[in-house]
MIPA-493259 format. One record per residue (C-alpha): residue number from 1; residue in three letters; x, y, z. Coordinates in nm, 2 decimals, decimal comma, padded with zeros to 4 digits. Layout:
num	residuo	px	py	pz
NUM	Ala	X	Y	Z
...
***
This chain:
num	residuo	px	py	pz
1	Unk	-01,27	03,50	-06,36
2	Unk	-00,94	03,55	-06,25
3	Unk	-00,58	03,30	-06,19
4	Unk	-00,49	03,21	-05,83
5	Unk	-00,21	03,45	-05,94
6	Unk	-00,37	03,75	-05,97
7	Unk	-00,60	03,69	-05,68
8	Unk	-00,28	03,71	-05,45
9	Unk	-00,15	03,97	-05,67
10	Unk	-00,50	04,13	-05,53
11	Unk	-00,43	04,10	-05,15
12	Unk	-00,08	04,22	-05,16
13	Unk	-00,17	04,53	-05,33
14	Unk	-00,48	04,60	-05,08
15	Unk	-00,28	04,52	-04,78
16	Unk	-00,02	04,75	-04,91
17	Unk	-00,28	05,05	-05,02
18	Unk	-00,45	04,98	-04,67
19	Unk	-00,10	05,06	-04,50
20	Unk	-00,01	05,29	-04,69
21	Unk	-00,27	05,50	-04,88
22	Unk	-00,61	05,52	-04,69
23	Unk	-00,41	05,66	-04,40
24	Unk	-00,28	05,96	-04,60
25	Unk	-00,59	06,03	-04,87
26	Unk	-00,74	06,27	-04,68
27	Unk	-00,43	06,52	-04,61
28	Unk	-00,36	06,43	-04,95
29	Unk	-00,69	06,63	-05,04
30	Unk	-00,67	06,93	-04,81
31	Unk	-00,26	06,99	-04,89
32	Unk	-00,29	06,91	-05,24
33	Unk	00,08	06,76	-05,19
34	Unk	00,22	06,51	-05,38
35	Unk	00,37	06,23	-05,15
36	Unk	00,67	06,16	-05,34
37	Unk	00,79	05,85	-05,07
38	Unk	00,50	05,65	-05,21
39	Unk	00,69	05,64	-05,56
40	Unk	00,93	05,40	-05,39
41	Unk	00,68	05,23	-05,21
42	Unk	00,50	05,14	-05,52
43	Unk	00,79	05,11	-05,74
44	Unk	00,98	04,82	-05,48
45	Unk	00,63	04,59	-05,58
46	Unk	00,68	04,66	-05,94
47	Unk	00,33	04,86	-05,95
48	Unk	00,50	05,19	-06,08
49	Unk	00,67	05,00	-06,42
50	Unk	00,40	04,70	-06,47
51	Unk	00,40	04,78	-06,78
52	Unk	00,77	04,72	-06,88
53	Unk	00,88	04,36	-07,02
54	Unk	01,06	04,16	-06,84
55	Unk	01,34	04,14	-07,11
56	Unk	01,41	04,47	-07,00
57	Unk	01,41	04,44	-06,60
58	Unk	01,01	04,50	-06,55
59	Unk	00,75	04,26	-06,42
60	Unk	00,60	04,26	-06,76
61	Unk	00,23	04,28	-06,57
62	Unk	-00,09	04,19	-06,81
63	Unk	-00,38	04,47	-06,82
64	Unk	-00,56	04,27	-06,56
65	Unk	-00,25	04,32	-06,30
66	Unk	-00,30	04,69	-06,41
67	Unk	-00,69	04,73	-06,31
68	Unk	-00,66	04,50	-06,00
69	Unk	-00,40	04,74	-05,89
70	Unk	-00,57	05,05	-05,97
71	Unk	-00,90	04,91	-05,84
72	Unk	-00,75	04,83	-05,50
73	Unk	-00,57	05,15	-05,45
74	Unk	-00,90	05,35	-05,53
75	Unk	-01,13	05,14	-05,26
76	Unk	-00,86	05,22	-05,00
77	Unk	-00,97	05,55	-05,07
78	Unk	-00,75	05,72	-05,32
79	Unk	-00,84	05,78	-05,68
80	Unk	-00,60	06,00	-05,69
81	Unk	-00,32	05,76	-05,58
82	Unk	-00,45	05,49	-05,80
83	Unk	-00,32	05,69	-06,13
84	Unk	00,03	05,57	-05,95
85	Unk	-00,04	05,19	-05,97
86	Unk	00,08	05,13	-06,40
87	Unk	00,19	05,52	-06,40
88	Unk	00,40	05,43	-06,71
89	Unk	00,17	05,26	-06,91
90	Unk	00,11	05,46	-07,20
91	Unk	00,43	05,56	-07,24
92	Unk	00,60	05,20	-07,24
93	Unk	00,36	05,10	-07,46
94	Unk	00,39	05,39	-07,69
95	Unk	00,77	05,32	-07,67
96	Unk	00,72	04,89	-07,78
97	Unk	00,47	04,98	-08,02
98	Unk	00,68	05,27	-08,24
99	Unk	01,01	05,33	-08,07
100	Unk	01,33	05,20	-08,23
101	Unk	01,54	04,93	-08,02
102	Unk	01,85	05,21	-07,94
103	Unk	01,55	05,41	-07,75
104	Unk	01,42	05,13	-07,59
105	Unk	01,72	04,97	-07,46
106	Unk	01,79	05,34	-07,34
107	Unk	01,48	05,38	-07,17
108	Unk	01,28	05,08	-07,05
109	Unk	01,58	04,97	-06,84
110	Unk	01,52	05,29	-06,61
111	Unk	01,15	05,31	-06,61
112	Unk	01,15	04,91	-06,46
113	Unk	01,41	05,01	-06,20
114	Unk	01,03	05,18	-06,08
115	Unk	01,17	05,50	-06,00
116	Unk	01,10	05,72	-06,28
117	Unk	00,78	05,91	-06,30
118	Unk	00,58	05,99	-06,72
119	Unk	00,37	06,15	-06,86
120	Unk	00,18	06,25	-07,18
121	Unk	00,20	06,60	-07,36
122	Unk	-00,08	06,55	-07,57
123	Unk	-00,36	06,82	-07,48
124	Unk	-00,37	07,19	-07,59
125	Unk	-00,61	07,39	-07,45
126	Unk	-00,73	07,51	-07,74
127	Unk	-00,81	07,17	-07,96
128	Unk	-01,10	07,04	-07,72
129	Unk	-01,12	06,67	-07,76
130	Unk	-00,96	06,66	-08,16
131	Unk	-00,60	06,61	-08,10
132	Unk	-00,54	06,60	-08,49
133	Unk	-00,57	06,95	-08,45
134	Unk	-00,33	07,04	-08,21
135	Unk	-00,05	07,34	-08,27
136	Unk	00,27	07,29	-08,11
137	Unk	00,52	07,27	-08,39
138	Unk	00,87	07,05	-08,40
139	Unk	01,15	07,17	-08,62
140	Unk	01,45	07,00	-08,76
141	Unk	01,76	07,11	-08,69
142	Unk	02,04	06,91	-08,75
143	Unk	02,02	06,62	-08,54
144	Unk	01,79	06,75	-08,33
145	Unk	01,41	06,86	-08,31
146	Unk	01,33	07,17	-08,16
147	Unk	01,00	07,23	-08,03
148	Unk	00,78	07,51	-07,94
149	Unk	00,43	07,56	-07,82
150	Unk	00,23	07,49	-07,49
151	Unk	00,03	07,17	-07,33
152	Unk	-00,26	07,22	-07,11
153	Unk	-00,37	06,97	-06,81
154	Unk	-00,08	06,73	-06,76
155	Unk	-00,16	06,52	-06,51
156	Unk	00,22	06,45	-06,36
157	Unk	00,38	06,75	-06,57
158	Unk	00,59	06,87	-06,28
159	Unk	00,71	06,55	-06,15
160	Unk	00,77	06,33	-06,48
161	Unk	01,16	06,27	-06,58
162	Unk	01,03	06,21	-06,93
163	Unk	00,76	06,31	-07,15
164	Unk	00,59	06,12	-07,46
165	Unk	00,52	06,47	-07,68
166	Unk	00,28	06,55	-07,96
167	Unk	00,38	06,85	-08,19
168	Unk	00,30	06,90	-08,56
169	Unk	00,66	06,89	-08,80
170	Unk	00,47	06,94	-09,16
171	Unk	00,16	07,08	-09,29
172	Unk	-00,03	06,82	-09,36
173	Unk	-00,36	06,80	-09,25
174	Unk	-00,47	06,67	-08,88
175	Unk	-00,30	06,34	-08,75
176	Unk	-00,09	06,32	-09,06
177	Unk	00,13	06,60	-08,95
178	Unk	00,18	06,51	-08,61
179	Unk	00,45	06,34	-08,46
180	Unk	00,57	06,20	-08,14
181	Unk	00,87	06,27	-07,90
182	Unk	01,06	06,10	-07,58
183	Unk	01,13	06,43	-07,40
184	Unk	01,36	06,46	-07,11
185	Unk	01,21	06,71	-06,87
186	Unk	01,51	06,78	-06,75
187	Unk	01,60	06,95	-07,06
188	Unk	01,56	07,34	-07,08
189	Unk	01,27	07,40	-07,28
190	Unk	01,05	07,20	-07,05
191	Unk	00,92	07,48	-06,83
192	Unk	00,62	07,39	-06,55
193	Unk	00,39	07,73	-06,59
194	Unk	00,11	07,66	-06,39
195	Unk	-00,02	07,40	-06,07
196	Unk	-00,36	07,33	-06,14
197	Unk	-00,61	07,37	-05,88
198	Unk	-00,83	07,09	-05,91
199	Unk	-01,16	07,01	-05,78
200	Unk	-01,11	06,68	-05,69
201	Unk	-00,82	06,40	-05,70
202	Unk	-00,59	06,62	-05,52
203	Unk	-00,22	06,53	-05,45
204	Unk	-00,15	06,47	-05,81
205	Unk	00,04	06,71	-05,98
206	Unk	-00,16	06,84	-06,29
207	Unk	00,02	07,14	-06,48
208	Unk	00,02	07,35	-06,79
209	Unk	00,39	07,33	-06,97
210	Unk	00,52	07,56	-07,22
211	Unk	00,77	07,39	-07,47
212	Unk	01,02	07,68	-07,49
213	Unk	01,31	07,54	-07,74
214	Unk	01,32	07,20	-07,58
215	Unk	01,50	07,00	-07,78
216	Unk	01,48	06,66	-07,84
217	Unk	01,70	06,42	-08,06
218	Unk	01,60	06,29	-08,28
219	Unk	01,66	05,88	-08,21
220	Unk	01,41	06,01	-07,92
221	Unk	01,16	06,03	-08,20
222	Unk	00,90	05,75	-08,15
223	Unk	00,79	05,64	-08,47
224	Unk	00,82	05,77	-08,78
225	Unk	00,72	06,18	-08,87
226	Unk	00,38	06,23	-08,91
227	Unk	00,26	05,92	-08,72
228	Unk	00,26	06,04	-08,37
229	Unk	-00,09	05,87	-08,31
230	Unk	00,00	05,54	-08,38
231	Unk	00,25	05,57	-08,06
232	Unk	-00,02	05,71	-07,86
233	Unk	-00,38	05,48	-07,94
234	Unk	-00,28	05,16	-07,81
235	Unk	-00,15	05,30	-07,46
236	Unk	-00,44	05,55	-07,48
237	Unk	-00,71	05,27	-07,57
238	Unk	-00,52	05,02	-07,28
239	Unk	-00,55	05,27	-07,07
240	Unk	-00,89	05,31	-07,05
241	Unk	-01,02	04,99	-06,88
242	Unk	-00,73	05,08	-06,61
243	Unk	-00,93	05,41	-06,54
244	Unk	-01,27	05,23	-06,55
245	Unk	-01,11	04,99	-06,28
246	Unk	-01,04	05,30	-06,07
247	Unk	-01,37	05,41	-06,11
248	Unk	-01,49	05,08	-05,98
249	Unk	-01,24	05,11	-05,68
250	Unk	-01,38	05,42	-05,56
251	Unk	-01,76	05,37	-05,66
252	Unk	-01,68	05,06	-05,38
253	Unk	-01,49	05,27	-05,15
254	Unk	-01,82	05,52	-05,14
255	Unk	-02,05	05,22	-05,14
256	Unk	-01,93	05,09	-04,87
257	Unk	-01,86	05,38	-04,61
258	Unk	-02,18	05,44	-04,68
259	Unk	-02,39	05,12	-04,59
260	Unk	-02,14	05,10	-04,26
261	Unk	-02,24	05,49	-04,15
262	Unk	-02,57	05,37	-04,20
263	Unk	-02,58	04,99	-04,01
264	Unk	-02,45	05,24	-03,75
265	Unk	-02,69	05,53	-03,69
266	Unk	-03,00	05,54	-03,62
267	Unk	-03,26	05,83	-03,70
268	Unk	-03,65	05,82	-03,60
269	Unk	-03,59	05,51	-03,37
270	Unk	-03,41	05,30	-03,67
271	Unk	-03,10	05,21	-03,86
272	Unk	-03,04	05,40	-04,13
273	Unk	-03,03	05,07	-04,36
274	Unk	-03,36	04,97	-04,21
275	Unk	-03,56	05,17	-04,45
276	Unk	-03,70	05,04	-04,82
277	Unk	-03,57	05,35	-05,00
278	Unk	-03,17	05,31	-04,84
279	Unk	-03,21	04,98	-04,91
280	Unk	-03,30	05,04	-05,26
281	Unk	-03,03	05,27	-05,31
282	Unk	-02,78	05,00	-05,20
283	Unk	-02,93	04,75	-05,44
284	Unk	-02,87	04,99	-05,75
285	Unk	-02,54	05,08	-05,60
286	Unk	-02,42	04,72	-05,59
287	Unk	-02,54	04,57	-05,90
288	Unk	-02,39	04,88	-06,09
289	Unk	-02,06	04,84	-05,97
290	Unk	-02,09	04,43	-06,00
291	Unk	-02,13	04,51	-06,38
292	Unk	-01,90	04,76	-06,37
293	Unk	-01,67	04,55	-06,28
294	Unk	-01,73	04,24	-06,46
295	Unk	-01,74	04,48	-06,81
296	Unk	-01,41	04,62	-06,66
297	Unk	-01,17	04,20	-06,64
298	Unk	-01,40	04,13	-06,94
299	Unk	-01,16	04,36	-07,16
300	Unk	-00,84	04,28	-06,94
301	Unk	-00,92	03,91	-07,02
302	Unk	-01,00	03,97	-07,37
303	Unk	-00,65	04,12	-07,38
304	Unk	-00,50	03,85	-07,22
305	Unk	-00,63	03,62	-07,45
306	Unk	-00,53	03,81	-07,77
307	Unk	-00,84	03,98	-07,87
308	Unk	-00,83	04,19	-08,18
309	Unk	-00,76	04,55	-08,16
310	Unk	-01,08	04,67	-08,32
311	Unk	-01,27	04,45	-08,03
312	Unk	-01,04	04,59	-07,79
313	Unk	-01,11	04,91	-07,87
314	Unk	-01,50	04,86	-07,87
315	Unk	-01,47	04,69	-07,51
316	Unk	-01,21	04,97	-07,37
317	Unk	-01,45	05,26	-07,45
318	Unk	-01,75	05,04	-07,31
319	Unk	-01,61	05,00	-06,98
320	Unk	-01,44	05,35	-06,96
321	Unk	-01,82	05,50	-07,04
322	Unk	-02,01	05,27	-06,81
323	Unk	-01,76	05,21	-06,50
324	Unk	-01,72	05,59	-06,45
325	Unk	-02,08	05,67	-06,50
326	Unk	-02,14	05,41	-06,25
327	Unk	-01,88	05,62	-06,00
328	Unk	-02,04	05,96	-06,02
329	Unk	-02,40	05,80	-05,98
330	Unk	-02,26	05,59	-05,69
331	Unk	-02,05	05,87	-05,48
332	Unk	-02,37	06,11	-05,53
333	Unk	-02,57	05,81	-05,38
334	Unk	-02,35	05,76	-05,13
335	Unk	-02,36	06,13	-05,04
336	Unk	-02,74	06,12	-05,03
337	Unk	-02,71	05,86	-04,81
338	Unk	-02,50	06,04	-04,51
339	Unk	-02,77	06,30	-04,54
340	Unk	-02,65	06,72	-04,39
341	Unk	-02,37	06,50	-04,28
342	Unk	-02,27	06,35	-04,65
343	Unk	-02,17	06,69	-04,76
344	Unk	-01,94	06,82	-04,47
345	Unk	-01,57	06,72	-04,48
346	Unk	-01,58	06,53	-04,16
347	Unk	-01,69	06,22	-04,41
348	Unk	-01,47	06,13	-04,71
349	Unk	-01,78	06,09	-04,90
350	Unk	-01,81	06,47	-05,03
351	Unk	-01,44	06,40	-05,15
352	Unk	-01,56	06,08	-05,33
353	Unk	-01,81	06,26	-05,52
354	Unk	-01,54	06,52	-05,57
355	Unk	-01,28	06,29	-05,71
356	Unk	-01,53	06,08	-05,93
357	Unk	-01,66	06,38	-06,12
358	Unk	-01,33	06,37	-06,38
359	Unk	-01,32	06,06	-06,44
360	Unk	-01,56	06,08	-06,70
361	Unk	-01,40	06,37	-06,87
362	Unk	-01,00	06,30	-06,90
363	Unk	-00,86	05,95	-07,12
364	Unk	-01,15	06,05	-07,36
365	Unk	-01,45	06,22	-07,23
366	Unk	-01,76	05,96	-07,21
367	Unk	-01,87	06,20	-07,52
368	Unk	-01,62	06,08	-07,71
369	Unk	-01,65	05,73	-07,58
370	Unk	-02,00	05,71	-07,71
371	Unk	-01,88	05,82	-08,07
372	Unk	-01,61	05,57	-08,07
373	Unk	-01,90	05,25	-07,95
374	Unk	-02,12	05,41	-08,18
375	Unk	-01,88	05,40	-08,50
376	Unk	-01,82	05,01	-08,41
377	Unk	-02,17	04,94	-08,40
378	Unk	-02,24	05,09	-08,71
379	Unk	-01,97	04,99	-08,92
380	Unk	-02,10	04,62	-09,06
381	Unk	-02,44	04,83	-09,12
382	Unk	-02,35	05,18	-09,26
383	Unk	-02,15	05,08	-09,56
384	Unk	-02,19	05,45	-09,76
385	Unk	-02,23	05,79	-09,64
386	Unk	-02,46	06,06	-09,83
387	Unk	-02,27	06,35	-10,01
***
């Protein structure tokens, strides 16, 4: 399915993540600590910025450089770490899609130098999964945009130098008064209130941020008022095979610690992998992840190859919804098939399981990911609704 190109692309990446990241993922876990030496490390092979165009000093990476990276990162171990490999993403594409050229020129440069860490101040802790209905407010004033409120569960809140924000600047109703902001979090205003304590994918920073007069100029704006969404769907629906590839990554990683504890222990006189029902288990394991995947470079290619966005979309949420199913089910198997031993910390397994379990809940739970399949499914058939 894939170029020579990429394939090499492949091996350098796992070489690197096999260095660098599987050594480290488990203290990563039990410190929670962020190891901030691996941001050069990934930014020096262009991983960090793939994203950014090469007219502006990136690599200009396509999607499928983006989920081979995350995948191989993730089967070294790491889902955690794999949220490093395209860390940009959404935000560079946010910025090409809406941003004026002044912001871009100002901007892009630094993020492909692959030092600079992003993130996105979207969620609110009260709005659920509804963003149209979020409450942090922008104001004008003068030249600048001053905005108040508070963001819940951002994933790289305490370490991001900029910020793609989502407050509301008029009254109109849901998406239509919400706009979208390049903040710099160096800025006062931008104030880190809490470390989450996570259940699994430790070694990220996740936080909840209060917006406490943080202003923000406004040639940061990205887009025009009142259509913050448009600078946030493309990145957001982009974004999604990348996290299915993770998913893939680490249903692998489980996948195959398991079958090797197994082919090396014996219990009542056999291997572990001699009997029907492991075997079964690794059969329903395999092929899973096999489709997984194969749903997963089918969007990147269709990408690639100019697909339309509504097909995009349809594909995106497909493999988000069935690659991260697939990595809870296959971590639990896994698990189940270490035994007493699959659930003590002296296996990475537990932390597999562990880690898996978010993935179908942040970039769109899979809830939300059945609506969006569902609407696309329906559309050519459901041409008028009932009163």
């Amino acid at each position: 399915m894939l170029s020579a190109e990429h394939e090499d692309f492949r091996d350098s990446v796992r070489r690197m993540a096999a260095e660098r990241v599987a050594p480290i993922a488990d203290e990563l876990d039990r410190t929670d600590r962020f190891p901030e030496h691996l941001v050069e490390v990934f930014g020096d092979m262009g991983l960090l910025q793939l994203a950014v165009p090469e007219e502006y000093g990136g690599p200009g990476a396509d999607l499928i450089a983006t989920c081979i990276a995350r995948e191989e990162v993730a089967r070294a171990g790491s889902m955690a770490l794999a949220q490093l490999a395209g860390q940009t993403g959404i935000v560079v594409q946010g910025l090409l899609d809406s941003a004026g050229e002044e912001l871009k020129r100002q901007v892009l440069p630094e993020l492909a130098e692959g030092r600079t860490l992003t993130c996105i101040a979207l969620t609110e802790s009260d709005v659920g999964s509804d963003p149209a209905l979020l409450t942090t407010r922008a104001v004008r004033d003068g030249s600048d945009w001053v905005i108040n409120g508070s963001k819940q569960f951002i994933t790289w809140g305490r370490v991001a130098r900029y910020a793609l924000v989502f407050a509301r600047t008029n009254d109109r109703p849901r998406a239509a008064g919400v706009t979208a902001f390049l903040a710099d979090t160096d800025q006062p205003g931008w104030v880190v209130a809490r470390e989450n304590d996570k259940m699994g994918q430790r070694g990220v920073p996740n936080n909840e941020i209060f917006l406490d007069g943080l202003r923000v100029p406004d040639h940061m704006r990205v887009g025009d008022e009142g259509r913050g969404f448009s600078a946030a769907l493309r990145g957001l629906h982009l974004n999604r095979p990348t996290v299915a590839a993770l998913a893939v990554g680490g249903a692998q990683c489980a996948l195959d610690y398991a079958v090797r504890y197994g082919a090396g222990r014996r219990t009542g006189g056999h291997l572990v992998t001699d009997y029907q029902g492991i075997q079964w288990m690794i059969a329903r394991a395999a092929t899973r992840i096999e489709a997984a995947r194969s749903l997963v470079y089918r969007c990147a290619l269709e990408h690639a190859g100019g697909a339309d966005h509504r097909e995009l979309t349809r594909l995106s949420s497909m493999a988000k919804l069935f690659a991260t199913d697939v990595a809870q089910q296959v971590t639990y198997d896994a698990l189940q098939m270490l035994g007493g031993h699959g659930y003590m910390r002296d296996h990475p397994v537990e932390r597999y399981a562990r880690d898996a379990r978010i993935l179908t809940i942040y970039e769109g739970t899979n809830e939300i990911q059945k609506n969006i399949i569902a609407r696309h499914e329906l559309r050519d058939f459901v041409k008028e609704r009932p009163a």
